[in-house]
C-alpha positions, -999 to 999 in steps of 0.1 A, spaced: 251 -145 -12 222 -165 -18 193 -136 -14 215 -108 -40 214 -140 -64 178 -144 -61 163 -111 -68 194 -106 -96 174 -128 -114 137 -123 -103 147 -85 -117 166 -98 -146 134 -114 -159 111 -88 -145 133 -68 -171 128 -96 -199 90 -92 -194 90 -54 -195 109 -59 -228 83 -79 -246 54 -54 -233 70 -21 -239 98 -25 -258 140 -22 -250 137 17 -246 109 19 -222 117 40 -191 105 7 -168 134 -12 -185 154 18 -175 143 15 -137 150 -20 -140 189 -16 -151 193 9 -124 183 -9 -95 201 -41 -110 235 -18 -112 226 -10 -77 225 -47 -65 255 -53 -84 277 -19 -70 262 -33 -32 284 -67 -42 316 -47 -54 308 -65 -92 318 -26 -109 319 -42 -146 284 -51 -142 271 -22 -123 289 -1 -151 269 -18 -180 237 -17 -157 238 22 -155 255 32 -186 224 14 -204 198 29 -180 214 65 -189 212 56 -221 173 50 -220 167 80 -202 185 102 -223 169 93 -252 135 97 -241 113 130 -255 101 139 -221 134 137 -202 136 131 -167 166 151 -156 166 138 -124 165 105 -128 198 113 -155 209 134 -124 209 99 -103 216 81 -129 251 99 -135 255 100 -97 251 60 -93 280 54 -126 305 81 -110 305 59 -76 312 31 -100 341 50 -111 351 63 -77 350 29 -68 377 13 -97 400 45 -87 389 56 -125 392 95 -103 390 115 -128 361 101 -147 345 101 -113 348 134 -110 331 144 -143 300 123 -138 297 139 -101 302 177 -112 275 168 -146 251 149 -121 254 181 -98 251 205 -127 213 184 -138 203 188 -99 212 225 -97 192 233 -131 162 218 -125 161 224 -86 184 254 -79 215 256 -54 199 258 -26 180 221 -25 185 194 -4 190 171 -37 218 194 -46 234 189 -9 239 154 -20 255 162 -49 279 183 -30 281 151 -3 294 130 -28 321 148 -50 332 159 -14 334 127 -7 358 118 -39 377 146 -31 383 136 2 395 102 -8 421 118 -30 436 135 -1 425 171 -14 412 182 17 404 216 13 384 210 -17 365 186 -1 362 205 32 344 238 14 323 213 -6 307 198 29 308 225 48 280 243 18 262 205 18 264 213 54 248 247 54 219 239 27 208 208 51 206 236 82 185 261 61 162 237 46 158 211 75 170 229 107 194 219 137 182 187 147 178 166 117 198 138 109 207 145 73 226 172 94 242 151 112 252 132 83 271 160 70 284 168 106 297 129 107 314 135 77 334 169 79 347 153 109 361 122 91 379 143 68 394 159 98 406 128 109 425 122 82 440 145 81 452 140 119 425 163 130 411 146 156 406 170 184 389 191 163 365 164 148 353 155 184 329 180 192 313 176 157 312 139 165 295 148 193 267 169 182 258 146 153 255 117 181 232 145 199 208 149 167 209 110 163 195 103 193 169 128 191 161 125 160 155 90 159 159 72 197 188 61 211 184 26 193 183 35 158 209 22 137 222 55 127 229 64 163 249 33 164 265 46 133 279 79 155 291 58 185 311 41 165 327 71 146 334 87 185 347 58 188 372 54 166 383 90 173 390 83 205 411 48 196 427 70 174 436 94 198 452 65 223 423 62 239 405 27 237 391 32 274 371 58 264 361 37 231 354 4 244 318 18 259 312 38 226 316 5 208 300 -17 235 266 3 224 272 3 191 273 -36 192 243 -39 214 221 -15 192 234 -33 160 231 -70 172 194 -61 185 180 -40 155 198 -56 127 205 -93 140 237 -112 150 241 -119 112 242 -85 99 273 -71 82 273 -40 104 275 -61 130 303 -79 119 322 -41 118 313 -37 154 328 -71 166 356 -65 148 361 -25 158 357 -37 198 379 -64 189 408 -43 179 402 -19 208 409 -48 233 438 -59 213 448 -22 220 445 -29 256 463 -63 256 431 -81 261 445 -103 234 415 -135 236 385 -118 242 398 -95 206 405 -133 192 369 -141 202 355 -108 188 376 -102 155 372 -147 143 332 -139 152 334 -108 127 356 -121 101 327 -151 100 299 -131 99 312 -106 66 324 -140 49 288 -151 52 275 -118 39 296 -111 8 315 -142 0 358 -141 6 366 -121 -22 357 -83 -7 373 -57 9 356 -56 39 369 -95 41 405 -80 37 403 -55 61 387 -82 88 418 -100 81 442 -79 81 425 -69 116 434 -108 129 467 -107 113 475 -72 135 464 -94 163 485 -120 158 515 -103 154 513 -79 183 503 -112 205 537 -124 189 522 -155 176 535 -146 141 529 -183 125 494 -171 131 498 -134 114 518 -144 81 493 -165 61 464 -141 74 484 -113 59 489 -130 29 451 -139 24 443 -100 32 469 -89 1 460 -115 -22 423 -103 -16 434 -67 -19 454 -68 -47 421 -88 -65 395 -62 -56 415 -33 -47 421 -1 -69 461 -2 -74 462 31 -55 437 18 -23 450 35 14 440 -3 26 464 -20 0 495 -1 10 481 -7 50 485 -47 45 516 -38 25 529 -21 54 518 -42 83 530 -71 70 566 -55 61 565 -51 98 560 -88 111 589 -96 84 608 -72 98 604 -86 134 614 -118 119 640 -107 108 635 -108 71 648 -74 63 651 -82 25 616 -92 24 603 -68 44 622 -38 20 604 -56 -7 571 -52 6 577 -14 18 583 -5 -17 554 -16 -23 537 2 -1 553 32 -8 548 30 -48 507 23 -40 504 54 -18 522 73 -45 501 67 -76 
C-alpha cells in the first residue's frame, strides 16, 4: 500500500504547485485530478475517484478550446466509477455520452470508438442483458478487424471477451474456440511469455474447470503461473489470481494440501497488494473457505466465510454476483452442519442480492 500512498501525494502536491503557477482551472490541474481518480479507482476508494474526475470534467469543460476527447475519457473513467458502486443506470449515461464525444469527433468506425463500445458492453454484460451486450462486442469486435487486422491483440481482447459473456451465460462450448484463437493472436502477437498470453491461458482455463474439466486446466494454469511469476514477480497481484485459480483446480481434483499451499500463498500475496478490505481479498477467501468445507474441516471454513461476507458486504455493491456467492456457499456448510435455520437465513439473503 505503501507505493499508491506515495505518489497520492507526490501528485497531490505536484497539483498544489500547478495551482500556484497557472491557476485552479488550468488543464495540467485537470490531468492531475484525472490520474489521481485513477490511482484512487485502481484502490476501490470510488468516493474519491468520483470527486477526482467529476473536478477534472469540470476543468475541461470549461475550457474555450475544448478537448473533447479528453471529456470523452474523462466521462469514460467516472461511469466505471459508477459501474463500480452498482450506481447502473448512471453508468450507463456517462458510457453512451462518452461514446457519443468519441463518435463526433472521430467517427464510428475508430478504434477509440471500439472502446467505447468495449465498455458499455461490458456494463451490460454485468447486468445480465446479454444480447445487448453481445451486439455491442461483436461491432467493437468488427471495427478492431477492419482497422488493425486478424492478428492483433486488441482483437483478441474483444475475442476474450464475447467469450466471457458466453460463459455466463452457460455458453461454454461455444466460448472455447474463441478462447482459443485470442490465445493464438497472443502468442503471436506478443511471444508466448507476455503477460497477456498469460491472461488467455488462464481464461481457457477456467472454461475448461467450468466445464468439469480441471485436468485439461491444470496445464493451462501451470503456464499462466510460470509466465506471471517470471515477468511480473512472485509479489505481483496477478500472480496471487494464478495461485489461487491452480489452487482451486486441485481442490477440484481432491489434491486438498497442495490447493492449501497454493490458495494461503495467494491469499498473502493480494493482502500485501491492496490491504484486507478488497474484493479480490474476499474472493481469495471465500476460495479457502470452499476448501475447507469440501476437505470437511468446517471449523476451518466458518470464520473464513465470515471474514469473506463481512468484507463483501463493506466493499461490495448490494447487488454484487460475489456477495450472494459467499451468501450461498456458506448457507451450504451450515447446512451440512446441520443448521438448517441458519442456513435458510442466509439463502434469503442470497436470493434477495441476486434479485435487486
Amino acid at each position: 500500500m505503501g507505493r499508491f500512498d506515495d505518489a497520492e501525494s507526490f501528485l497531490v502536491r505536484a497539483m498544489e504547485v500547478q495551482k500556484n503557477i497557472l491557476g485552479t482551472e488550468h488543464r495540467d490541474v485537470a490531468s492531475i485530478l484525472n490520474a489521481l481518480g485513477n490511482m484512487a479507482q485502481e484502490r476501490e476508494q470510488y468516493g474519491k475517484a468520483e470527486d477526482y474526475y467529476k473536478n477534472a470534467l469540470t476543468i475541461w469543460e470549461k475550457l474555450p478550446d475544448r478537448d473533447e476527447l479528453r471529456i470523452s475519457s474523462c466521462l469514460n473513467n467516472l461511469a466505471l466509477v459508477h459501474q463500480n458502486q452498482g450506481n447502473n443506470v448512471e453508468a450507463e449515461s456517462l458510457y453512451r455520452r462518452s461514446l457519443s464525444v468519441c463518435e463526433k469527433i472521430l467517427g464510428p468506425e475508430h478504434p477509440n470508438v471500439a472502446s467505447r463500445l468495449h465498455n458499455l458492453a461490458m456494463l451490460y454484460s454485468s447486468q445480465g442483458k446479454f444480447s445487448q451486450a453481445e451486439s455491442l462486442f461483436r461491432r467493437s469486435l468488427s471495427i478492431r478487424e477492419k482497422a488493425f487486422g486478424s492478428g492483433h491483440p486488441s482483437l483478441a481482447q474483444s475475442l476474450d471477451q464475447l467469450a466471457v459473456l458466453q460463459c455466463r451465460q452457460g455458453r461454454f462450448k461455444e466460448s472455447l474456440p474463441l478462447f482459443e484463437r485470442a490465445l493464438g493472436i497472443y502468442e503471436s502477437a506478443l511471444g508466448p511469455e507476455h503477460p497477456d498470453v498469460a491472461l488467455s491461458l488462464n481464461n481457457l482455463a477456467a472454461t475448461f474447470g467450468n466445464l468439469g474439466m480441471c485436468e485439461e486446466a491444470e496445464p493451462y494454469f501451470k503456464r499462466a503461473l510460470s509466465i506471471r511469476e517470471k515477468t511480473l514477480g512472485p509479489g505481483h497481484s496477478l500472480v496471487a489470481s494464478s495461485l489461487l485459480n491452480l489452487g482451486e483446480v486441485y481442490a477440484c481434483l481432491k489434491k486438498f494440501e497442495e490447493a492449501e499451499l497454493l490458495i494461503g500463498r495467494g491469499l498473502r500475496v493480494l493482502e500485501e497488494n491492496v490491504g484486507q478490505d478488497n474484493s479480490s481479498v474476499a474472493e481469495a477467501l471465500l476460495a479457502q473457505a470452499n476448501l475447507y468445507r469440501n476437505w470437511k474441516k468446517h471449523d476451518k471454513a466458518e470464520p473464513l466465510y465470515q471474514k469473506a461476507l463481512a468484507i463483501g458486504e463493506k466493499v461490495l455493491p448490494e447487488n454484487d454476483e460475489m456477495l450472494a456467492d459467499i451468501l450461498k456457499n456458506y448457507a451450504a456448510l451450515l447446512r451440512r452442519d446441520g443448521r438448517v435455520e441458519q442456513a435458510q437465513g442466509l439463502e434469503r439473503r442470497a436470493k434477495s442480492v441476486a434479485g435487486k
